[in-house]
C-alpha positions as CSV (number, residue, x, y, z in Angstrom):
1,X,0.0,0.0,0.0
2,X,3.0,2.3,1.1
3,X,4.3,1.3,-2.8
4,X,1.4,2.4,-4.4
5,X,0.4,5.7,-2.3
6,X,4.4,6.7,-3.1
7,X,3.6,5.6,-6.8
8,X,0.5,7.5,-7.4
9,X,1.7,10.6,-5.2
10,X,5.2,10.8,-7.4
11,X,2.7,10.9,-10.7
12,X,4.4,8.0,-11.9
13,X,2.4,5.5,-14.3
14,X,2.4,1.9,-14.5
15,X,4.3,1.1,-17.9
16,X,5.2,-2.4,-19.6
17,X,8.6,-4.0,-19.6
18,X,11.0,-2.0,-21.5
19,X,12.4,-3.5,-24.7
20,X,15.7,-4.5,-24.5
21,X,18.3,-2.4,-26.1
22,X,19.5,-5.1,-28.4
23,X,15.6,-5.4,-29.8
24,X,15.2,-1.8,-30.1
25,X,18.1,-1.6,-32.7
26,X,17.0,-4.3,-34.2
27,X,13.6,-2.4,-35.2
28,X,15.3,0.9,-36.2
29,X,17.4,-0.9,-38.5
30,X,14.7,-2.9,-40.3
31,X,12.5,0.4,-40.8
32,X,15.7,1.9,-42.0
33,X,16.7,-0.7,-44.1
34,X,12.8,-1.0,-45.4
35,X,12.7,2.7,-46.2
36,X,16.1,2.5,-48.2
37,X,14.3,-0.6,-50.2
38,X,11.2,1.7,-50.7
39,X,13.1,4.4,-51.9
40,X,15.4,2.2,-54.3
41,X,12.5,0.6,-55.8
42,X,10.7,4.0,-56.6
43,X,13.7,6.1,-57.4
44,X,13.3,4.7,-61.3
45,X,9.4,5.8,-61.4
46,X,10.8,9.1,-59.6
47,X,13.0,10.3,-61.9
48,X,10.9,9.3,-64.6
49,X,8.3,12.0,-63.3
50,X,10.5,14.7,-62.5
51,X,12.2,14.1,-66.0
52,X,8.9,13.6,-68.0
53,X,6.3,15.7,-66.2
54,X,7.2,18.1,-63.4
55,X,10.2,19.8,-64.8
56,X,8.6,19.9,-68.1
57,X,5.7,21.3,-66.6
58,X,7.2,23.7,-65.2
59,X,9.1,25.0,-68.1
60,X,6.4,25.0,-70.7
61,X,4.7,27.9,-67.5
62,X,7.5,29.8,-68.1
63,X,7.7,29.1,-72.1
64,X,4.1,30.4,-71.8
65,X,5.8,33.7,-71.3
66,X,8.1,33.6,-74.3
67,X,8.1,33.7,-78.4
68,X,10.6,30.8,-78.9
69,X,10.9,29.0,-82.3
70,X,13.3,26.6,-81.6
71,X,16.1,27.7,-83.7
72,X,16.1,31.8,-82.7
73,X,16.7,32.6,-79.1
74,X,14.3,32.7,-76.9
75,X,12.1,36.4,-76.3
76,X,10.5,37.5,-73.1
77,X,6.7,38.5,-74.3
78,X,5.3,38.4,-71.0
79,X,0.9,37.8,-71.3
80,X,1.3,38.8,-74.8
81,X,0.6,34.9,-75.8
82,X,-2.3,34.9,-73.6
83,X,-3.6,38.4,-75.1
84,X,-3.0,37.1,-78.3
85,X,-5.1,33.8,-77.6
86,X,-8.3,35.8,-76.4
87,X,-8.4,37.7,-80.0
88,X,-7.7,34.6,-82.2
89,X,-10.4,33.6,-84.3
90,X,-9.2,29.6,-85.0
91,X,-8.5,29.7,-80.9
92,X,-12.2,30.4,-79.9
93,X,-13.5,28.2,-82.5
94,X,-11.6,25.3,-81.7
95,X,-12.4,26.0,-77.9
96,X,-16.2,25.8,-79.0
97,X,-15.3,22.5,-80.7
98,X,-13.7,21.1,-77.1
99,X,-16.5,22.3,-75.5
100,X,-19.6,20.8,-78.0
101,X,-17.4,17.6,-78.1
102,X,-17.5,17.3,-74.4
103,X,-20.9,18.0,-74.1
104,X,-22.0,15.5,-76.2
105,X,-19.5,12.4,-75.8
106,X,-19.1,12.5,-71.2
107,X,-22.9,12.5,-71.3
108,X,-24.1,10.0,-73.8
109,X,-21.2,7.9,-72.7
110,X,-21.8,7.4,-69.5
111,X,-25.9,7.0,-70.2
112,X,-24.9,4.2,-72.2
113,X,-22.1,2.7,-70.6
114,X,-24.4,2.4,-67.6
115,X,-27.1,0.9,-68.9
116,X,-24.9,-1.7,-70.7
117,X,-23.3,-2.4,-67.3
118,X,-27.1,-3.0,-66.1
119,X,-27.8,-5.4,-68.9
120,X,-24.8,-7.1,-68.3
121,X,-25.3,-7.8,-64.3
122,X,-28.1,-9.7,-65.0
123,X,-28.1,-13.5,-65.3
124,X,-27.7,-14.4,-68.8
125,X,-25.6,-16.5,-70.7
126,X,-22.8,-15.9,-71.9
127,X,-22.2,-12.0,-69.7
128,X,-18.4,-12.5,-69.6
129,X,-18.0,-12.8,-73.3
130,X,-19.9,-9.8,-73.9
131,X,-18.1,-8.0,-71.2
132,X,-14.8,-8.8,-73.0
133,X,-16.0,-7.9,-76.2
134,X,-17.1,-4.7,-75.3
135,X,-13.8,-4.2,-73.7
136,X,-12.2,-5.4,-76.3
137,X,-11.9,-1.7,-77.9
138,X,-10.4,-0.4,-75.1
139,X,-7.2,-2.2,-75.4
140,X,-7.2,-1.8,-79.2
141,X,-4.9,0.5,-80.8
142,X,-6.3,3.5,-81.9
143,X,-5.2,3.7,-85.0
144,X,-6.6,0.5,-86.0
145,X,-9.9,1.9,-84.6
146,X,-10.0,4.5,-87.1
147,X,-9.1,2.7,-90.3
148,X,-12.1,0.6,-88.8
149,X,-14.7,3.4,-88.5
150,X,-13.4,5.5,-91.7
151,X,-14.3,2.3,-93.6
152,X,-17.8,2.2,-91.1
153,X,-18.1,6.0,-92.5
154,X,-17.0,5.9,-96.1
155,X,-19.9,7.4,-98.4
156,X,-19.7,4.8,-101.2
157,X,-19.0,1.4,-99.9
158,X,-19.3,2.5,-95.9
159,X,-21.5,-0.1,-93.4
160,X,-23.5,2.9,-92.2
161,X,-24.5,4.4,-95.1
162,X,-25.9,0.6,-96.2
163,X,-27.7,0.2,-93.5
164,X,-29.5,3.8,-93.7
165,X,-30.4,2.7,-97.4
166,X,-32.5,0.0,-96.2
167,X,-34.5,3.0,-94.8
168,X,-34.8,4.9,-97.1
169,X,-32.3,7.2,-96.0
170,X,-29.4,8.8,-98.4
171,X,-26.3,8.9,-95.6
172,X,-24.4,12.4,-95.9
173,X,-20.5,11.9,-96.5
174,X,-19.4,11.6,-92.6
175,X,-15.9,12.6,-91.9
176,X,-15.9,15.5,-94.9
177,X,-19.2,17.4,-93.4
178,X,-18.9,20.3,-91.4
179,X,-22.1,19.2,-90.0
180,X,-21.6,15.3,-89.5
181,X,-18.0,15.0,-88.9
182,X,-17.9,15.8,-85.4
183,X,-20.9,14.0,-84.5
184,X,-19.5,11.0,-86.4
185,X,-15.9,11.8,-84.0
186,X,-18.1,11.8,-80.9
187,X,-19.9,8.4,-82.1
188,X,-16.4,6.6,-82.3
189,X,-14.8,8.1,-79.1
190,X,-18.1,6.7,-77.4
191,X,-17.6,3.3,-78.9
192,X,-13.9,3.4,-78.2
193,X,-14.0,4.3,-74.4
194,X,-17.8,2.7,-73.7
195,X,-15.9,-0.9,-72.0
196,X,-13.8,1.1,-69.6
197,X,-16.8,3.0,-68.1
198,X,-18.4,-0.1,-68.2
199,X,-16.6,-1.9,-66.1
200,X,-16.3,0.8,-63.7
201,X,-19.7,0.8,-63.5
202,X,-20.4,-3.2,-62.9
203,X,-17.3,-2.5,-60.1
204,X,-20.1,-0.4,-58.5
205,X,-23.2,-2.7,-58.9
206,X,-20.9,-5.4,-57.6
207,X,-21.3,-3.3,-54.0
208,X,-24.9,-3.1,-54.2
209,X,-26.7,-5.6,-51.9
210,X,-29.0,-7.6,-53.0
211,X,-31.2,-7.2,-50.3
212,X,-32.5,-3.9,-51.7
213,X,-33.8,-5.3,-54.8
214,X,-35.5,-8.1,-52.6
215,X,-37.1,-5.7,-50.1
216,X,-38.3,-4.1,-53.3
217,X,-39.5,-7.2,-54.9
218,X,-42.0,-8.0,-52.0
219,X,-42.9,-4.1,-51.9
220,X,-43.9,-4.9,-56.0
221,X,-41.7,-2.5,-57.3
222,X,-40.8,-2.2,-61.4
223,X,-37.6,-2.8,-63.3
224,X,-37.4,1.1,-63.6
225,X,-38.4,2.4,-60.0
226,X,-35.6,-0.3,-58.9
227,X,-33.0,1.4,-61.4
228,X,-34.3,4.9,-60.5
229,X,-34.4,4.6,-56.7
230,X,-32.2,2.0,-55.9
231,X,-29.1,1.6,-58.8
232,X,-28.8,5.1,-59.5
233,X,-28.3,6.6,-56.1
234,X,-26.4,4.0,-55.1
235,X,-24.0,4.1,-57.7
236,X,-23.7,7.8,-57.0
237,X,-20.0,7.5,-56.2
238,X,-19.2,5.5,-59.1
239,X,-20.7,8.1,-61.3
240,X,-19.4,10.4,-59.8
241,X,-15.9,9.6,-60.4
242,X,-16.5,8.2,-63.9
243,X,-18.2,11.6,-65.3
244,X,-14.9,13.2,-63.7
245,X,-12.7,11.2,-65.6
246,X,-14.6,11.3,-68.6
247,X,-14.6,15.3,-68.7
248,X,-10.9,15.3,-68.0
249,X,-10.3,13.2,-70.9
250,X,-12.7,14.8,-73.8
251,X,-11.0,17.8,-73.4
252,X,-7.9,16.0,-74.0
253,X,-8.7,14.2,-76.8
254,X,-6.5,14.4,-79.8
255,X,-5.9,11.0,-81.5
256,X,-9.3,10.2,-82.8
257,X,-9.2,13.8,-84.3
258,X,-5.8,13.3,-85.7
259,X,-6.3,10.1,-87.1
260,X,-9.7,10.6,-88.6
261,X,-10.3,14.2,-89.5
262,X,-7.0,16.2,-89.4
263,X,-8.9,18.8,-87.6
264,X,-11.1,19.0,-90.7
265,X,-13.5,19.6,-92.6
266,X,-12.6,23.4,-92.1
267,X,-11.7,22.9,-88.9
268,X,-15.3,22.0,-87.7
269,X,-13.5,18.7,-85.8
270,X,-10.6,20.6,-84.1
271,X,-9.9,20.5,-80.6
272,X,-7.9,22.6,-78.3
273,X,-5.0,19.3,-78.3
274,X,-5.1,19.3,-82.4
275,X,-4.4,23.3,-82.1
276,X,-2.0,22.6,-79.9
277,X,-0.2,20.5,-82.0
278,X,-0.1,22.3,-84.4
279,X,1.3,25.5,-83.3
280,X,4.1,23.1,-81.2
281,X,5.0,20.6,-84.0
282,X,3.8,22.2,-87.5
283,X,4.6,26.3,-87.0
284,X,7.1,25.7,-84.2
285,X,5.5,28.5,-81.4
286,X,6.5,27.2,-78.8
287,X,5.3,30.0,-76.1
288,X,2.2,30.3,-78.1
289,X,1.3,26.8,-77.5
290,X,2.3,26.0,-74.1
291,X,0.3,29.2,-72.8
292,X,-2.4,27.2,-75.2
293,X,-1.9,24.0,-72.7
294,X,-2.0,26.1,-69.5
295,X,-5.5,27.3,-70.9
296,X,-7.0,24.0,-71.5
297,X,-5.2,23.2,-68.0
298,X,-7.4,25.8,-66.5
299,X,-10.5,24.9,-67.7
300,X,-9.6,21.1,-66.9
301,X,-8.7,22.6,-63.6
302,X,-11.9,24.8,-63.1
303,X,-14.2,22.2,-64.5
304,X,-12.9,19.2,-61.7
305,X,-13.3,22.0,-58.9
306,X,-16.8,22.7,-59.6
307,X,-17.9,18.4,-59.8
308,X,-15.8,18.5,-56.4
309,X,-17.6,21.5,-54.7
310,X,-21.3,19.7,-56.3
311,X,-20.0,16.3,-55.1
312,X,-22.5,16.4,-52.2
313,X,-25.3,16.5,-54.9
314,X,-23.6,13.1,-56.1
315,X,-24.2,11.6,-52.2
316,X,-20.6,11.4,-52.3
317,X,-18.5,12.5,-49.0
């Protein structure tokens, strides 16, 4: 009692045994010799970032501020680049184009993309072949994905067109309309990119419980007021992050322009990335198109914020 009375008036506390020295050492050095392995291991995918995307993000900010050619040194314009954006004609209509092309393909993607993911989470035979075929495009190269759709498109000997004939319907020539040549863009991006958002949406459904559709069952709910009230807010996170991805990548889409259009017919099919290019690779302005990327960075930027501040609309925390 004397022990104790001593103890608790001291403020002492009652600890455990005390690792031994030798132990302790023993510890240190296998965290130490753990984060040396951690860092080793990374180091490779380290320097590849700081060689392939920081630095050279942060030189084309500071290129954004120069008139630089590649072969004459480099000028110090200051916002002039950014001034002269705002008053170039081709600029704002190729921003229009990034912004109708997003509009229409993150939408009627994901619309799709979830209903096939709906259709394919039933019971039916064969599911997982379908769910490979329809994946199948995602892995594929893209190039071979246009040579496949400009054939799909041509106005003579074109599957589409064909098809439309049994209608009665004279199809317009696709990829050299300024009217249809975007839409017909949009169509193959949708059909190119449609497995990926796929399976991120059966991911989600996979988490749904099955008890909700039961409880529902006995209530006498429909199909639809199960996929309205039950699948839909449910998979609110999953759309969530699938509509943000899908909005980052449309306004960086370049290769299905490249490959199919050139940025044609008068540039009704150029994006802000085909401009890019061109002002980069073609007429070698350098500080003209990097201030170009830090605009479409921007609106990337601006575009994520705002889904992030209306995430809560999304019942996502």
């Amino acid at each position: 009692m004397k022990v104790e009375k001593r103890l608790s008036g001291s403020g002492a506390k009652m600890r455990g045994p005390a690792p031994a020295p030798g132990r302790t050492s023993a510890i240190k050095n296998m965290f130490h010799k753990d984060g040396t392995w951690a860092f080793l291991l990374l180091l490779p995918n380290i320097i590849g970032f700081l060689a392939f995307t920081l630095i050279p993000v942060i030189a084309s900010f500071f290129l954004s501020f120069t008139s630089w050619d590649m072969l004459s040194p480099m000028k110090w314009v200051g916002l002039s680049n950014y001034v002269e954006l705002l008053n170039d004609e081709t600029f704002i209509k190729v921003f229009w184009n990034t912004i109708y092309f997003a509009g229409i393909s993150v939408p009627a993607g994901i619309v799709v993309s979830l209903f096939l993911a709906v259709a394919l989470d039933q019971n039916i035979r064969f599911k997982k072949f379908y769910r490979a075929a329809y994946f199948l495009p995602v892995v594929s190269s893209m190039v071979a994905v246009a040579v496949v759709w400009q054939f799909i498109y041509n106005p003579e000997y074109g599957l589409l067109n064909y098809f439309l004939s049994f209608i009665g319907i004279t199809g317009p020539n696709w990829l050299t309309s300024t009217v249809w040549a975007m839409p017909a863009v949009i169509l193959t991006t949708i059909w190119k990119n449609l497995g990926f958002n796929m399976l991120i949406f059966l991911a989600g459904l996979q988490g749904i419980s099955d008890s909700y559709y039961e409880a529902a069952d006995i209530d006498g709910a429909r199909w639809h007021h199960k996929f309205l009230l039950i699948t839909v807010p449910l998979l609110s996170p999953t759309t969530f992050f699938v509509t943000v991805m899908s909005f980052i990548g449309s306004f960086q889409v370049f290769d299905t322009v490249f490959l199919m259009t050139q940025g044609g017919p008068a540039r009704s099919t150029s994006v802000i990335v085909h401009y890019l290019y061109e002002n980069a690779f073609k007429y070698f302005n350098m500080g003209y198109a990097s201030a170009m990327a830090y605009i479409l960075f921007f609106m990337v930027f601006v575009i994520t914020l705002i889904q992030f501040w209306r995430q809560k609309k999304w019942g996502v925390n």
